[in-house]
C-alpha positions in Angstrom: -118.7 83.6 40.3 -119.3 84.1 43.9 -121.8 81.2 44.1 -122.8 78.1 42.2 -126.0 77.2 41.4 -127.1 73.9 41.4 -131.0 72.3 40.4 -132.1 69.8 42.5 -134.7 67.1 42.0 -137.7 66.9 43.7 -138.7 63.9 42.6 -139.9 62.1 46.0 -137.7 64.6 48.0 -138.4 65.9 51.3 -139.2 69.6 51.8 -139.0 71.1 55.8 -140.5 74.3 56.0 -140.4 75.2 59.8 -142.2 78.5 61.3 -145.0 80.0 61.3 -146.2 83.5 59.3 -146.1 85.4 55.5 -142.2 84.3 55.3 -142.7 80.3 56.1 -145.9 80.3 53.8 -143.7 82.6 51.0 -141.3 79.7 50.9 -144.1 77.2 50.5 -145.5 78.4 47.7 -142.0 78.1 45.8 -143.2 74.3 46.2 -146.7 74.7 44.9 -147.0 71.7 41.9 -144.1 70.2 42.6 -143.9 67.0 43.3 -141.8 67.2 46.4 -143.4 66.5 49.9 -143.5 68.7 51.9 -143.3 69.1 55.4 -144.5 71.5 58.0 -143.2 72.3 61.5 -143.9 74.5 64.2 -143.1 75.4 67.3 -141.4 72.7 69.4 -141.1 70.3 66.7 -138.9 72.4 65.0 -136.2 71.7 67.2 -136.1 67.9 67.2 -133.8 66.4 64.7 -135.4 63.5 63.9 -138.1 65.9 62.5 -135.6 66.5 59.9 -134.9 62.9 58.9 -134.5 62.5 54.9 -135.4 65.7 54.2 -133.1 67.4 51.2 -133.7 71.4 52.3 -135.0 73.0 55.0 -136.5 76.4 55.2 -136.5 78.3 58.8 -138.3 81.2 59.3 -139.1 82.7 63.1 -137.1 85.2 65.7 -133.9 84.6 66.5 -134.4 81.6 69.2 -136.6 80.0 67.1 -134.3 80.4 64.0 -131.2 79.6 65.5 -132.5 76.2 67.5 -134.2 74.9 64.3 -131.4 75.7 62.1 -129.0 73.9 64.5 -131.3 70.6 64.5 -132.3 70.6 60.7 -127.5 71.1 60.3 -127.5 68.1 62.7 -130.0 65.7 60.5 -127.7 66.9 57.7 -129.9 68.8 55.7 -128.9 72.0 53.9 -130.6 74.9 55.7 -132.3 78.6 54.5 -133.3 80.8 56.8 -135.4 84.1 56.0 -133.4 87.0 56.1 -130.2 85.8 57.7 -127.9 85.0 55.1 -125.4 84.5 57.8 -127.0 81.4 59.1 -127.8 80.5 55.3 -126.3 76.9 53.7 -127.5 78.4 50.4 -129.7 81.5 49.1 -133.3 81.5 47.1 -133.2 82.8 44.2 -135.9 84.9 42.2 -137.5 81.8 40.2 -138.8 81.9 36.7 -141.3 78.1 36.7 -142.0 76.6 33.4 -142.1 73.1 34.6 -139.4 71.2 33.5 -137.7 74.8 32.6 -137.1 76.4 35.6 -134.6 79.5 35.7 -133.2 81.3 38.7 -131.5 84.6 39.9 -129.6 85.1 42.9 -127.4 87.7 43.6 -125.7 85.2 46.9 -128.3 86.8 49.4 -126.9 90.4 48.9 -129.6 91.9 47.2 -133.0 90.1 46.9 -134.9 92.9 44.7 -132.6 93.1 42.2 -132.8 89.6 41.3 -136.5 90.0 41.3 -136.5 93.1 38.9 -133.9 90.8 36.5 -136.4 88.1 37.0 -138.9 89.7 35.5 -137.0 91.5 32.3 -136.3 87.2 31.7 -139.2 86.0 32.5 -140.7 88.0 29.8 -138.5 86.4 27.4 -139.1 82.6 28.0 -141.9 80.8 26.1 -145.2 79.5 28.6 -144.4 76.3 26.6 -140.8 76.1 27.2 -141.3 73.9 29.6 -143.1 71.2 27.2 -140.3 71.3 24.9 -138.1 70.1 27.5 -140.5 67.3 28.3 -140.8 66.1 24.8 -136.8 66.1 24.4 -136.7 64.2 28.1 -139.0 61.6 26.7 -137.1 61.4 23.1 -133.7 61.7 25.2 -132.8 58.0 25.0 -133.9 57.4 21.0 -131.7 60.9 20.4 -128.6 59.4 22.4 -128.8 55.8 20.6 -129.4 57.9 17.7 -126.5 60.1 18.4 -123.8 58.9 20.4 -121.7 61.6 19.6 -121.7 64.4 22.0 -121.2 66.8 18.8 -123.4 65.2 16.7 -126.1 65.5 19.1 -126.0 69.1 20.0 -125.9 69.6 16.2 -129.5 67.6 16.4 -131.2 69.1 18.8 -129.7 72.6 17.8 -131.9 72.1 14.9 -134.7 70.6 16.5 -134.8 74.0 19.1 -135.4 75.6 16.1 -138.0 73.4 14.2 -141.0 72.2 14.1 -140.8 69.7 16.5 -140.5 72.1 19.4 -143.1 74.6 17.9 -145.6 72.0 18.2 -144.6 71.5 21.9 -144.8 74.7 22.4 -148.3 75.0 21.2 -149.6 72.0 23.4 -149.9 69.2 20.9 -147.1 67.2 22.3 -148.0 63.8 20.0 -147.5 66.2 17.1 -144.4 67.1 18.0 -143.0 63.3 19.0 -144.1 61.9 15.7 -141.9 65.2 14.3 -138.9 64.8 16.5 -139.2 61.0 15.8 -138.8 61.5 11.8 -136.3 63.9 12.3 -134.2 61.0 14.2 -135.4 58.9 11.1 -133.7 60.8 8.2 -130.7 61.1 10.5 -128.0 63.3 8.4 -124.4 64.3 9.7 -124.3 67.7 11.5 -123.4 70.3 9.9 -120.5 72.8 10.6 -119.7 76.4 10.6 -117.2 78.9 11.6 -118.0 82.4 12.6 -115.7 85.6 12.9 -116.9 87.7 15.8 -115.9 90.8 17.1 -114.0 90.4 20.2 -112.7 93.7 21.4 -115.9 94.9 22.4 -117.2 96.2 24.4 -119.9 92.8 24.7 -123.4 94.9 24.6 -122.3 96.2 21.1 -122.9 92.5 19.8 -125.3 91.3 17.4 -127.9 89.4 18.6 -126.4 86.9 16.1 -122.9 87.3 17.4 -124.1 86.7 20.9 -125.9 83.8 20.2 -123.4 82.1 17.8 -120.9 82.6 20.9 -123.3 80.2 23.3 -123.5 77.7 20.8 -119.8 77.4 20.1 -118.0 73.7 20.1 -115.2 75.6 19.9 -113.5 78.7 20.3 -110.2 80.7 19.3 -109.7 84.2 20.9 -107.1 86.7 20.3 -105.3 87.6 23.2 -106.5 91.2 24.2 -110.7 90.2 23.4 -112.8 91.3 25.8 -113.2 89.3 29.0 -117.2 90.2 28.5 -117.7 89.4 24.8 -115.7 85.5 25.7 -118.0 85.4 28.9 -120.4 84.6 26.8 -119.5 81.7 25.6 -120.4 78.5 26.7 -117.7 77.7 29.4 -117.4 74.1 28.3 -116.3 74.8 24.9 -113.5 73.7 23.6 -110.5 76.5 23.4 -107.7 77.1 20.3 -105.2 79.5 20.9 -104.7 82.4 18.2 -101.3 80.4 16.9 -103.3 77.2 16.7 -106.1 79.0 15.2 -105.1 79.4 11.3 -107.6 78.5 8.2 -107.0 74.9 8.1 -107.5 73.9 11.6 -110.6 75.9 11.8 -111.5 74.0 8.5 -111.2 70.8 9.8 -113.1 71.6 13.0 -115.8 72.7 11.3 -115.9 69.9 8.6 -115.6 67.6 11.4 -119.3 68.7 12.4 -118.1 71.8 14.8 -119.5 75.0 15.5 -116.2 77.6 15.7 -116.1 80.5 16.9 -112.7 83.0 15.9 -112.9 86.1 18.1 -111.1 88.7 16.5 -109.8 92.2 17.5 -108.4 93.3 14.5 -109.8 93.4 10.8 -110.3 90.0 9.1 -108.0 88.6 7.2 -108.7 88.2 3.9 -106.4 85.4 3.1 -107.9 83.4 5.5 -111.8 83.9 4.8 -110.6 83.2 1.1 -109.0 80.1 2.3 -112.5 79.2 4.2 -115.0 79.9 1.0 -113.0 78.0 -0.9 -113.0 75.0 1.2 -116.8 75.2 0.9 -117.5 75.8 5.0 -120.0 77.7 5.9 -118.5 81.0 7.2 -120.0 84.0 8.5 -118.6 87.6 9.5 -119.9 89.4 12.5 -118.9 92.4 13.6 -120.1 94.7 16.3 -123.2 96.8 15.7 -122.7 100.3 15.6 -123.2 102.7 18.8 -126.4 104.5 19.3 
């Protein structure tokens, strides 16, 4: 990963945009509905620093006297500094944004090629939901009742695993967001422990020969256990919080107990299962599920 990206607030932030022309008004609009102020400058005012007081990000667009003065007072107020088209003077890069309100999803490709992150922006942004962004409010506005609810960390991914996936977040999807609070608030009502799993997936790849299934079951792992030669791809995409087993520490019964123990395991394989330990598995009565690659072509 040559660059991290980070979200940041905009909650009663401060916005510079500085300059004048197609570029300064391109990076306004990234701003249009958000509730950050924002702040115009041109010409001289660009270069005092005070002009820059508070402000969070600043966006500098201009030739290069213009550019290089304003960037220079905006890095002296302290405030992290863009400028169109010179990623050498660049704090950080803009990414190709997908906006779905509280949803927001981003590109970049570190300022070396600005097209291609919008052509993958636009295979994406076909992909998430117009009400995505909904269902993120109505699980920001349950988040306290689902955290009292479920203090475990585990226990509450479990939850709103299932709630992603239910009718709760269908409804907020669809607009009727009281609908989908009085759901999400008898789902928090019945309660229930979650519920584990264990899946064997494919690991020697290569990664685009994955299930859909496989793939997902991958990002949603508590917990995974690789064998040594899998596929750097295929465990890329797994969460990179997860929890990792080694293959020795990886027999039946500790994958049992994970999964009993309210986990979702993942055992990436690069050799044929082995049938004494799925045996071992059924019998316990855990959930398990086999997923190889799908075949080529």
């Amino acid at each position: 990963m040559d660059a991290f990206p980070a979200f940041f607030p905009l909650e009663g932030r401060r916005i510079v945009i500085a300059g004048t022309g197609e570029a300064a008004e391109a990076k306004a609009r990234l701003f249009d509905g958000s509730p950050a102020q924002l702040v115009r400058l041109e010409g001289a005012h660009a270069f005092l620093v005070g002009a820059y007081g508070g402000a969070l990000l600043a966006f500098i667009a201009g030739d290069d006297l213009f550019v290089q003065a304003a960037a220079g007072a905006a890095r002296a107020a302290r405030v992290l500094v863009n400028v169109v088209d010179r990623p050498e003077l660049c704090d950080f890069n803009t990414p190709a944004v997908i906006d779905r309100g509280a949803v927001v999803a981003a590109i970049g490709t570190t300022g070396a090629a600005p097209m291609l992150a919008a052509l993958l922006r636009n295979d994406i942004e076909a992909r998430v939901p117009a009400g995505a962004g909904r269902v993120a409010v109505l699980l920001k506005r349950m988040q306290a009742e689902v955290r009292e609810t479920y203090p475990d960390l585990v226990a509450r991914r479990a939850f709103l695993r299932s709630v992603l996936s239910g009718e709760a977040a269908q409804a907020a999807m669809d607009g009727d967001m009281d609908r989908g609070e009085a759901l999400l608030r008898a789902a928090l009502a019945r309660g229930g422990d979650p519920v584990g799993r264990i899946a064997i997936v494919a690991g020697r790849g290569p990664a685009d020969l994955l299930t859909l299934r496989a793939a997902r079951s991958l990002a949603e792992a508590d917990v995974i256990a690789a064998d040594a030669d899998t596929d750097p791809a295929v465990l890329a995409l797994a969460r990179r919080d997860a929890g990792r087993l080694s293959p020795d520490d990886a027999g039946p019964e500790a994958l049992i107990a994970l999964a009993k123990a309210g986990r979702q395991v993942v055992r990436l394989i690069t050799r044929a299962p082995d049938p004494a330990m799925l045996k071992a598995i059924v019998v316990s009565g855990v959930a398990v599920e086999v997923m190889l690659a799908a075949p080529a072509g």
